[in-house]
N, C-alpha and C positions, 0 to 999 in steps of 0.2 A: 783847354778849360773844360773842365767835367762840372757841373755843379753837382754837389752831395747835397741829394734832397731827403731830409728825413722827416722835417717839419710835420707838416699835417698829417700823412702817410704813415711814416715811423711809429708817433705817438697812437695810432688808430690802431696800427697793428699791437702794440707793446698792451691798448687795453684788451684788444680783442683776448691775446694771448691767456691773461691774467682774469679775464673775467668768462675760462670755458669750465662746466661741469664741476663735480665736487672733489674738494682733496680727500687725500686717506690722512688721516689723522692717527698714528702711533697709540694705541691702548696704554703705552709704560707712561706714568705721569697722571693719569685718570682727567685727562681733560672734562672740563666742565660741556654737560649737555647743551647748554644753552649757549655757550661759546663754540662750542659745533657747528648749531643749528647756525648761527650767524655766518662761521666761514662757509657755510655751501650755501647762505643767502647771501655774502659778499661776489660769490661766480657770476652771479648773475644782477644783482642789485647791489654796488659800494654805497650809494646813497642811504639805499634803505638802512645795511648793515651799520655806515657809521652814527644811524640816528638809534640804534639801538643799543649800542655797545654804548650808551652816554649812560645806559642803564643797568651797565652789566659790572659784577667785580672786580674793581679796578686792581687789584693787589695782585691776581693773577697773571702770572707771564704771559701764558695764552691773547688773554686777554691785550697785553700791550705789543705783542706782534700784529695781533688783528685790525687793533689803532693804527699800527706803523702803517698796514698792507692798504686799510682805507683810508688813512692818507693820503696816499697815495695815489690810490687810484681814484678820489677825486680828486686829483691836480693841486693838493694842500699841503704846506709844509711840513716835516719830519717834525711832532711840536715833542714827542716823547722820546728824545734821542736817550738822556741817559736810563729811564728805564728800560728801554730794550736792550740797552747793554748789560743789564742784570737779567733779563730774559734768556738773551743769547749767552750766559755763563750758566743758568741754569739747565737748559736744553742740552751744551756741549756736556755737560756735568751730569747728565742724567742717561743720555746715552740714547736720545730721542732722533735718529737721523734726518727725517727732513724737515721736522720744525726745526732744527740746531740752523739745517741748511737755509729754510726758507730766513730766521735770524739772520744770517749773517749777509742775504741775499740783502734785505731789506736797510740793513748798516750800510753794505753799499750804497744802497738809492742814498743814504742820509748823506754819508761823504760827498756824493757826485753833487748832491745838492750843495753845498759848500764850498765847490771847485776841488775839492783834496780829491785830484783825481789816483792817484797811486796807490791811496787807501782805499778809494771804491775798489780800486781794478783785483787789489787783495783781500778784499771781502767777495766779490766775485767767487774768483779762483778757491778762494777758503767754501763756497757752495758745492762747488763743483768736485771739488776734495773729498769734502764728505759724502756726495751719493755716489759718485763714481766707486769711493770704499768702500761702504757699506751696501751696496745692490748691487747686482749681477744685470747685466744687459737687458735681459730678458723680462726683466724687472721693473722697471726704466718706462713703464708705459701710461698712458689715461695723464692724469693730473701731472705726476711724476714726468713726463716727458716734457709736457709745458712748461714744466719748473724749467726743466733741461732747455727747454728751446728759449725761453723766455732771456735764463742768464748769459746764454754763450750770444744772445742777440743785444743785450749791453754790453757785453765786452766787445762783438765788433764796431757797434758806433762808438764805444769812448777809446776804444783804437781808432777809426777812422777820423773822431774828431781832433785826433793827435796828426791826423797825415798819417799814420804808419799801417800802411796798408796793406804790407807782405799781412803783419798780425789780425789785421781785420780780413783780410781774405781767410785765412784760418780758422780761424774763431765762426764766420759767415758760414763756411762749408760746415764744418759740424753743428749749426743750427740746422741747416738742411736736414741732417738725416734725423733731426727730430720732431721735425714738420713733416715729417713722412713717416714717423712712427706713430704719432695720434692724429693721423688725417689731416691734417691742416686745411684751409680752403687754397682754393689756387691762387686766388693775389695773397695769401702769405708768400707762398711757395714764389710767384713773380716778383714781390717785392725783395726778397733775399734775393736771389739770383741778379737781379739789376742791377743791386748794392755791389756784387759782387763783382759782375762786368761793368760798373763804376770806376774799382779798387783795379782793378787789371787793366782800364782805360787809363785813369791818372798816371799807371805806369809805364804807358807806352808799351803795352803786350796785345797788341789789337785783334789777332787772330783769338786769345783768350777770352777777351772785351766781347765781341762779336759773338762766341759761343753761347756766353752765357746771358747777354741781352735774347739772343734767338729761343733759347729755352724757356728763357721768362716771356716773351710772346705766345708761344705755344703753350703756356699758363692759365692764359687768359682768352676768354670767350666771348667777354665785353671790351667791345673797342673803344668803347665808351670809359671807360675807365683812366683814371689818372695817371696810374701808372702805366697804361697803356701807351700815353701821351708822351710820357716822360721817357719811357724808352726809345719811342720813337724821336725824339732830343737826342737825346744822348746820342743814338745811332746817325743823326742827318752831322752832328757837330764831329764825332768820329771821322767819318767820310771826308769831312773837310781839313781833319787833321793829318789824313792819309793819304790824301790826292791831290790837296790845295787849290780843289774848285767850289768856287765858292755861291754860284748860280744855284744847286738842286738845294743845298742844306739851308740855305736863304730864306727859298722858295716853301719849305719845309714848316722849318721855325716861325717863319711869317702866320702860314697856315695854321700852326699851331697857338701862335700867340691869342689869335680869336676867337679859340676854342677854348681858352683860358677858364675855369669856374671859381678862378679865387684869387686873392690879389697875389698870394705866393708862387701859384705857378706862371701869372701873366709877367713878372717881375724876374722868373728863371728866364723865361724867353727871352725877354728883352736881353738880359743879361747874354747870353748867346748870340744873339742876332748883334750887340754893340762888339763883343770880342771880336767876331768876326769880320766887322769890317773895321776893325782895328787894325787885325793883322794885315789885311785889305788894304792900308792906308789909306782908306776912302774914314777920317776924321769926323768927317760933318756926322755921319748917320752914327757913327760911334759916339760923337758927342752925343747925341739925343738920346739916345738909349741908355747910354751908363750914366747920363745925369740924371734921367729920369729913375733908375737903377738909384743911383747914390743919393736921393732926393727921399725915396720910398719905401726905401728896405730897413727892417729889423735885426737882418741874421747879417753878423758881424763878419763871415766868410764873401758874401756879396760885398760889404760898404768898403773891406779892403782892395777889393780886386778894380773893384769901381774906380777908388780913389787911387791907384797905382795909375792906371790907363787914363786916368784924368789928369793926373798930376804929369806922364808924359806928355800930351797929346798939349797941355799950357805949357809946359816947354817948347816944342816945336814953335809954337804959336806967338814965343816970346810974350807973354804971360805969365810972368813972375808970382804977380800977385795970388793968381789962382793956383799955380804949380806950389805955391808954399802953402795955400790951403789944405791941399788935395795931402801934397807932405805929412803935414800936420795930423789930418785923420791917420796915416797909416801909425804913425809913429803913439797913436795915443790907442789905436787896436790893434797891432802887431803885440804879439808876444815878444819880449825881450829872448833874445838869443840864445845868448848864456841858461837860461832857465828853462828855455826850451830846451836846449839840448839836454838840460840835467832831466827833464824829465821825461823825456823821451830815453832814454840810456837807462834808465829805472827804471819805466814801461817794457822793455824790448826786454830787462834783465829776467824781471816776471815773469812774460809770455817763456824765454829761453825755458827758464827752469821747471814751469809747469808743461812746456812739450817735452821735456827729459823725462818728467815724472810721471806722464800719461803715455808716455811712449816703455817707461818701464813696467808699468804697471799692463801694458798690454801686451810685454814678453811674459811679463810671468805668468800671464793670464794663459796666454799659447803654451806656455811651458808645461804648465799643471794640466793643460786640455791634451798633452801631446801624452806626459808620462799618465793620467787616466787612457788615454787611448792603449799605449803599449801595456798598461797593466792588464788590461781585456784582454789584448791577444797573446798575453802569457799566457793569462787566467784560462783562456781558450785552446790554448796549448798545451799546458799540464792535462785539461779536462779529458781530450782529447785522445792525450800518452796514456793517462789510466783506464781510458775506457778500451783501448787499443790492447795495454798490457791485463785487463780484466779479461777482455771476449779472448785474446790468445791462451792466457792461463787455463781458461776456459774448457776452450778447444782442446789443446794439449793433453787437458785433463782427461775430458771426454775419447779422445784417440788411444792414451795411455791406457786405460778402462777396458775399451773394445779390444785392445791387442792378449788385454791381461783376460779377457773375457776368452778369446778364442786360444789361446795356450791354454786355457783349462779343460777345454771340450777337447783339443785333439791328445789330453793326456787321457 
């Protein structure tokens, strides 16, 4: 058991990301000044900005992307879904590349909010489509990168909150290189990394697990810090999944539980600490902890895992009554089967064809760099031949002169 913790942490990062420094805004389209002036006062104040934009021209596309963005980044629902789909038809239509992209970024958030995960994960991708087309690498940086890092860090959580985590490892690792293109602080850079040795723990690749929990320590400066905390979890729970002693990671998590700053991380511990004396078959201390787990918790990936280990451990206990409780919970928060599978098999089909597609787009990209290279050293090589067959004509000439110079004198 890994718990994927994005809760508090995740959501910190996702505003940090979105609320650094100002965007570049596209001249084509004559964005309004004063709707400018709001998105580089949104960077840093959404509050301020959405008490301002209540004052601004509503008819304006600009304008209702800036609603959508502060929306959102106060924690308030998409309330202008279908105008921003007039927005985003204008932007793709006008040939504006990263408001088109921040659009269809922002369509996403609205799907995810609605569950319609496949349509978020292709609005995504449909971002990412468009700057990767229209900009060059090099290009890709300040605002521009954050876009970049901010969208491929949705796509790894609504891959991981699918379980499919080959995809969210992927999608996780090219956040990286764009928290490392506009400086990122180090607990961004720790919190990816974690995620990532998370995704490679859940799969039982521990040497992976272990690298890049190590890296994400060496991230971070404050020990003090939650994520600090959290990887030290994850790394004591690991341990016990690799060794099957269960004394140090115990001892670990214990420790940690006390260190706790909020009900969410005291509620992961427990959570660990009951798993493991599950497997332990030591019941009693499992009991206490996953009920107090399954009594307390929010996040629907805990109250299943709870109610599993509860629902066995009443059976053991011939315990019917509760074992069909515990039932009960999984069967009314489990995903139906069938429909997971369907949509997992639709996610996986996505992710396939958008790494075929950025994987082409990055031959052709070597391609064009390979035939610019060789046309230089043609180009350098003709240069070269003429300058070679000039100084020899040259010469020739000059030698030709001299010989015709001295048969004149000896006639």
């Amino acid at each position: 058991m890994v718990k994927k913790i994005h809760g508090v942490t995740g959501f910190l990062l996702m505003m940090v990301l979105v609320t650094c420094n100002s965007p570049v805004v596209e001249s084509k389209g004559n964005p309004c000044p004063e709707l400018m002036s709001i998105d580089s006062l949104m960077q840093t104040s959404p509050d301020s900005a959405l008490i301002l934009l209540q004052a601004s021209p509503k008819e304006d596309p600009y304008y209702q992307l800036l609603l959508s963005e502060a929306l959102y980044k106060n924690d308030l629902v998409q309330l202008n879904r279908p105008e921003l789909q007039e927005a985003k038809a204008h932007y793709d239509s006008l040939g504006c590349p990263f408001l088109s992209a921040r659009c269809h970024y922002m369509n996403g958030v609205g799907y995810y909010e609605m569950d319609s995960v496949v349509e978020a994960c292709q609005e995504y991708l449909k971002a990412l489509e468009i700057m990767e087309g229209h900009y060059q690498e090099k290009d890709l940086v300040g605002y521009k990168a954050k876009f970049m890092a901010l969208t491929y860090t949705h796509l790894t959580m609504l891959f991981s909150d699918q379980y499919l985590h080959e995809q969210a490892i992927y999608f996780g690792k090219h956040s990286l290189i764009y928290y490392n293109k506009h400086d990122a602080e180090p607990w961004h850079l720790a919190w990816m990394l974690d995620e990532i040795g998370a995704y490679y723990n859940m799969m039982a690749q521990y040497d992976s697990a272990d690298c890049y929990y190590r890296q994400a320590l060496e991230m971070l400066a404050d020990t003090n810090h939650q994520i600090f905390r959290d990887i030290i979890a994850r790394q004591a729970f690991m341990s016990y999944e690799r060794n099957h002693q269960s004394n140090q990671p115990i001892a670990v998590l214990r420790n940690l539980k006390e260190k706790a700053k909020n009900n969410d991380e005291f509620l992961s511990r427990c959570l660990a600490l009951g798993d493991i004396y599950y497997y332990e078959l030591n019941y009693d201390s499992s009991w206490f902890y996953l009920k107090y787990v399954y009594d307390n918790t929010n996040r629907v990936d805990s109250k299943i895992l709870a109610a599993d280990r509860l629902h066995k451990m009443a059976l053991v206990h011939g315990d019917t009554l509760k074992a069909n409780e515990y039932a009960q919970t999984n069967a009314k928060y489990v995903i139906i089967k069938d429909k997971e599978g369907n949509l997992h098999s639709k996610l996986t089909a996505l992710w396939q064809r958008y790494v075929k597609e950025h994987q082409d787009i990055q031959q052709g990209l070597r391609i064009k760099k390979a035939k610019k290279q060789w046309l230089v050293v043609l180009g350098s090589l003709i240069t070269v031949a003429v300058l070679v067959f000039i100084l020899y004509h040259r010469d020739h000439k000059k030698a030709f002169g001299a010989h015709r110079g001295g048969e004149t004198k000896s006639a």
